[in-house]
MARBA-3410 file (N, C-alpha, C, O; in Angstrom, 1 decimal):
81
15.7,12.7,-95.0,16.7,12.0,-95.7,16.0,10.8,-96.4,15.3,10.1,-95.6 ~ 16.0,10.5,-97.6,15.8,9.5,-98.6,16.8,8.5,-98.3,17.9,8.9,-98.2 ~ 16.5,7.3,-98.1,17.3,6.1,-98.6,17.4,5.8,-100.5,16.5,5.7,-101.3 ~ 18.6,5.6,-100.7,18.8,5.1,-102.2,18.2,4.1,-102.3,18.5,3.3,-101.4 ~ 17.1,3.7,-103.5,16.3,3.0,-104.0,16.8,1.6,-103.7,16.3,0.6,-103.1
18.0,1.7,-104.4,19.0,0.1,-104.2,19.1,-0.2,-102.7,19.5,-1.4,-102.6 ~ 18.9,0.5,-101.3,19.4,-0.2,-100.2,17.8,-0.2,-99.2,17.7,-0.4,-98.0 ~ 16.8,0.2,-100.3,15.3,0.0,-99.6,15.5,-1.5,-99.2,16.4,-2.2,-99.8 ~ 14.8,-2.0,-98.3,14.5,-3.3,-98.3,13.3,-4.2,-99.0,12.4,-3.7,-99.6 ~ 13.3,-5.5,-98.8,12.7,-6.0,-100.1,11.3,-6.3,-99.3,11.2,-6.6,-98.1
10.3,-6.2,-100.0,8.9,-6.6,-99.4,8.2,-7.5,-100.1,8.5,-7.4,-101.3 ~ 7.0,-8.6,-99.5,6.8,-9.5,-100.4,6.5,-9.2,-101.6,7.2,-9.7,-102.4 ~ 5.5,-8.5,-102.0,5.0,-7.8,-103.1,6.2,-7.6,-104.3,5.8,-7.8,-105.4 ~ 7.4,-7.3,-104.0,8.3,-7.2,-104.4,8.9,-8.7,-105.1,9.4,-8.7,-106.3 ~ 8.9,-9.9,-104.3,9.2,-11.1,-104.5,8.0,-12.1,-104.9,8.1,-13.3,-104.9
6.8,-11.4,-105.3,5.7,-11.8,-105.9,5.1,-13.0,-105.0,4.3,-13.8,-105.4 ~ 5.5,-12.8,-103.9,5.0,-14.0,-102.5,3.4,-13.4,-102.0,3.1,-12.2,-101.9 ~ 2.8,-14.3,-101.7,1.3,-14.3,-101.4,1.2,-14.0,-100.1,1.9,-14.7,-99.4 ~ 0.7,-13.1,-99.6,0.6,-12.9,-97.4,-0.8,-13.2,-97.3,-1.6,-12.8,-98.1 ~ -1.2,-13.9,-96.1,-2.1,-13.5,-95.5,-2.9,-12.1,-94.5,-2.3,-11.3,-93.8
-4.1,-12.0,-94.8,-4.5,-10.9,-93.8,-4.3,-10.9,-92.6,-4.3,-11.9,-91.9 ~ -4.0,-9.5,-92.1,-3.5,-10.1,-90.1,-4.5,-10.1,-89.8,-5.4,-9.4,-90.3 ~ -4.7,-11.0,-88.8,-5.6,-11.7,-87.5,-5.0,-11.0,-86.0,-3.8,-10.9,-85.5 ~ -6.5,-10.5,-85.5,-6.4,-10.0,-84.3,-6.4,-11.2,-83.1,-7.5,-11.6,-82.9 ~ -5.7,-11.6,-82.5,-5.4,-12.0,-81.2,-6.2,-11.7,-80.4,-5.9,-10.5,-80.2
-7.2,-12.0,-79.6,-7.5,-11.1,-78.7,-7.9,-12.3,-77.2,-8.3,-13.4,-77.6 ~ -7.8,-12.1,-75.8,-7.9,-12.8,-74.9,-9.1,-12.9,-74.2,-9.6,-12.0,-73.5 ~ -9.7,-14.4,-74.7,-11.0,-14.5,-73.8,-11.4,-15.6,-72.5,-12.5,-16.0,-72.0 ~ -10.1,-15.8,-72.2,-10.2,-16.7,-70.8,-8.8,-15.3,-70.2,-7.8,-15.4,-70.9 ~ -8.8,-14.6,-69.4,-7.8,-14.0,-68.3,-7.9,-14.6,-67.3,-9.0,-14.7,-66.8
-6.7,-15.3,-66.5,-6.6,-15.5,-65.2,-8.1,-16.5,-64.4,-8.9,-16.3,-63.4 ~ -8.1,-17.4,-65.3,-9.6,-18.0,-65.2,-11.2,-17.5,-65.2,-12.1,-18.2,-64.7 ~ -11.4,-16.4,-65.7,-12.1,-15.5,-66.0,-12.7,-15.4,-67.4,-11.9,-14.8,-68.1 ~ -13.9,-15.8,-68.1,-14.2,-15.7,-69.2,-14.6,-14.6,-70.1,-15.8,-14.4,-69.9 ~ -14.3,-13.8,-70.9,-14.5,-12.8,-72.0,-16.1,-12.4,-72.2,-16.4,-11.8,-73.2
-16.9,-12.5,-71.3,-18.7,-13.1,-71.7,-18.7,-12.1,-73.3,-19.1,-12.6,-74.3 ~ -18.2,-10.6,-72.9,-18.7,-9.4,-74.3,-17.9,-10.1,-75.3,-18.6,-10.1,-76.4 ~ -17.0,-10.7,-75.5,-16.2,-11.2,-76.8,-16.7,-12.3,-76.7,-17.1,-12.2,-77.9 ~ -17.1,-13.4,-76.3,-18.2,-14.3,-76.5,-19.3,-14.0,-77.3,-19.3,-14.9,-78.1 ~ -20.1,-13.3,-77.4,-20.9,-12.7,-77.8,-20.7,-11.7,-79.0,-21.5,-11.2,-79.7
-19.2,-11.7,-78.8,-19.4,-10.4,-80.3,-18.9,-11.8,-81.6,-18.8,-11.8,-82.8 ~ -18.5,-12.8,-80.6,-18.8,-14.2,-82.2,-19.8,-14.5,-81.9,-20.0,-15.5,-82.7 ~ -20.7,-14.4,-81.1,-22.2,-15.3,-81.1,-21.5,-16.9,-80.6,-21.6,-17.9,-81.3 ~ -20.8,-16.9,-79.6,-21.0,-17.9,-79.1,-21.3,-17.8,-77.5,-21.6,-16.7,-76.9 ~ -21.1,-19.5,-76.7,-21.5,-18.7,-75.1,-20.4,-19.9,-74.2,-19.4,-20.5,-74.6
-21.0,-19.9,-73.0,-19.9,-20.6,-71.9,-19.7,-21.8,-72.4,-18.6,-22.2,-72.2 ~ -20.5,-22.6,-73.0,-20.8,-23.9,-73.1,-20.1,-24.4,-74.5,-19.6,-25.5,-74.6 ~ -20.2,-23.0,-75.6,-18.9,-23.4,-76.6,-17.4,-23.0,-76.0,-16.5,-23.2,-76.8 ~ -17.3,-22.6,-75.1,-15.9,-21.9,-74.8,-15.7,-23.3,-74.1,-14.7,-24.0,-74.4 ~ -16.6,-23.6,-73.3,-16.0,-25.2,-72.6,-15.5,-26.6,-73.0,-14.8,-27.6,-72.6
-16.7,-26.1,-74.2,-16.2,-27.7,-75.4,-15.0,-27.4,-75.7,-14.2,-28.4,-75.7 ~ -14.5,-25.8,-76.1,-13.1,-25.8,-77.0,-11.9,-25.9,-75.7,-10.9,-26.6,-75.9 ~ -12.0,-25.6,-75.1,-10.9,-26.1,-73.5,-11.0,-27.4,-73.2,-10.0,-28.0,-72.8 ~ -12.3,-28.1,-73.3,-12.4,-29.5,-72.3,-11.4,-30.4,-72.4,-11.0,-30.9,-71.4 ~ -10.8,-30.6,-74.1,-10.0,-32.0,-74.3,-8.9,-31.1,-73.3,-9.1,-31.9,-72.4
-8.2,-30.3,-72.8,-7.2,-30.4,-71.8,-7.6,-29.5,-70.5,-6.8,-29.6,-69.6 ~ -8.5,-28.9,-70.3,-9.0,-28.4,-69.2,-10.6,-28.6,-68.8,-11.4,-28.4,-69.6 ~ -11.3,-29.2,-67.2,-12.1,-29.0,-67.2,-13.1,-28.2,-67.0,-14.3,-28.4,-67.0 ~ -12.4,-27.0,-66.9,-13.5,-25.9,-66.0,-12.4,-24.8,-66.5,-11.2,-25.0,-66.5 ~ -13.1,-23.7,-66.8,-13.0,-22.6,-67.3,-12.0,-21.8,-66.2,-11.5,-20.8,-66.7
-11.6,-22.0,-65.2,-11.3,-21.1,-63.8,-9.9,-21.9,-64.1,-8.9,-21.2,-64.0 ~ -9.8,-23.1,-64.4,-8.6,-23.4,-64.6,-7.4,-23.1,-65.6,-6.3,-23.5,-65.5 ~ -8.0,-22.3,-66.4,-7.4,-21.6,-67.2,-6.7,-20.4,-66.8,-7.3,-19.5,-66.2 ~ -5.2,-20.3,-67.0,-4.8,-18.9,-67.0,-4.6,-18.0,-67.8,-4.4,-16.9,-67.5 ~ -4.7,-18.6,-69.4,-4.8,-17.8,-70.3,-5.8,-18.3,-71.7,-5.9,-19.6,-71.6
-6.3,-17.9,-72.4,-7.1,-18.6,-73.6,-6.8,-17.3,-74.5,-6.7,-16.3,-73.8 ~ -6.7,-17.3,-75.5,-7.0,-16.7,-76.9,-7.8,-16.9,-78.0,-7.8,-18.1,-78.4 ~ -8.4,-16.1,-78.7,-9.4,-16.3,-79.9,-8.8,-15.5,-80.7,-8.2,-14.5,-80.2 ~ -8.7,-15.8,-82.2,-8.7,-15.4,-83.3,-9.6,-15.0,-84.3,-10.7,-15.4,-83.9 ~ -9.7,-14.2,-85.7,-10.9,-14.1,-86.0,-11.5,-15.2,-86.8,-12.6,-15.0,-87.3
-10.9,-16.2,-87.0,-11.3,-17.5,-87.4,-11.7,-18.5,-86.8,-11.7,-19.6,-87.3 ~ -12.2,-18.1,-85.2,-12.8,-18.6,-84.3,-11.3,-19.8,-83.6,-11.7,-20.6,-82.8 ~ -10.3,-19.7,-83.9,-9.1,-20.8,-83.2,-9.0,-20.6,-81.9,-8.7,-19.4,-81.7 ~ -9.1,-21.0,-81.3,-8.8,-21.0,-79.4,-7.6,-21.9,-79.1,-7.5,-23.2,-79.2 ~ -6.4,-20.6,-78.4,-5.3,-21.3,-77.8,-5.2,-21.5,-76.4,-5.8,-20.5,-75.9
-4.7,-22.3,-75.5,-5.3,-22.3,-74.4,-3.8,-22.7,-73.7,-3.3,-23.8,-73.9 ~ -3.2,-21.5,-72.8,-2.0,-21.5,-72.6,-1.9,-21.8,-70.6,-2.5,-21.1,-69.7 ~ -1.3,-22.5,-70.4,-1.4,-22.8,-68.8,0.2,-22.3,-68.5,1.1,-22.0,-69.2 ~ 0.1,-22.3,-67.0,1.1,-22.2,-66.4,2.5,-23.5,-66.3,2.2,-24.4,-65.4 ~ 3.5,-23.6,-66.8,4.9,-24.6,-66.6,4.9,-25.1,-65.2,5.4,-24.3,-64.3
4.4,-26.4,-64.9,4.9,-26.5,-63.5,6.1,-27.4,-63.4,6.7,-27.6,-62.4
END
């Protein structure tokens, strides 16, 4: 079954709006545990993962979650006490 052209929905391309490319998410601190192979597939090492944690974490173990982007962004998600 075809949908009638008039009740497609609208996409940006359609509204001449600009998108960006998606960015892969991917997790390089688990449960205080560091990513070493995705460290490495940006060419960096423990010692950049620590600078990007330090202003709110000291030590890598303290982490329960961290994320990397492909634009090198690191989010650094803790537990709500």
């Amino acid at each position: 079954m075809f949908i009638d052209t008039q009740y497609q929905p609208v996409t940006p391309i359609d509204m001449n709006i600009a998108t960006q490319p998606f960015t892969l998410i991917r997790p390089i601190i688990i449960e205080g545990k560091a990513n070493v192979s995705l460290l490495r597939e940006f060419g960096k090492d423990l010692n950049w993962l620590s600078t990007k944690i330090g202003p709110t974490y000291s030590e890598i173990r303290d982490v329960i979650l961290a994320t990397i982007d492909d634009n090198e962004n690191v989010r650094v998600y803790s537990n709500p006490n």
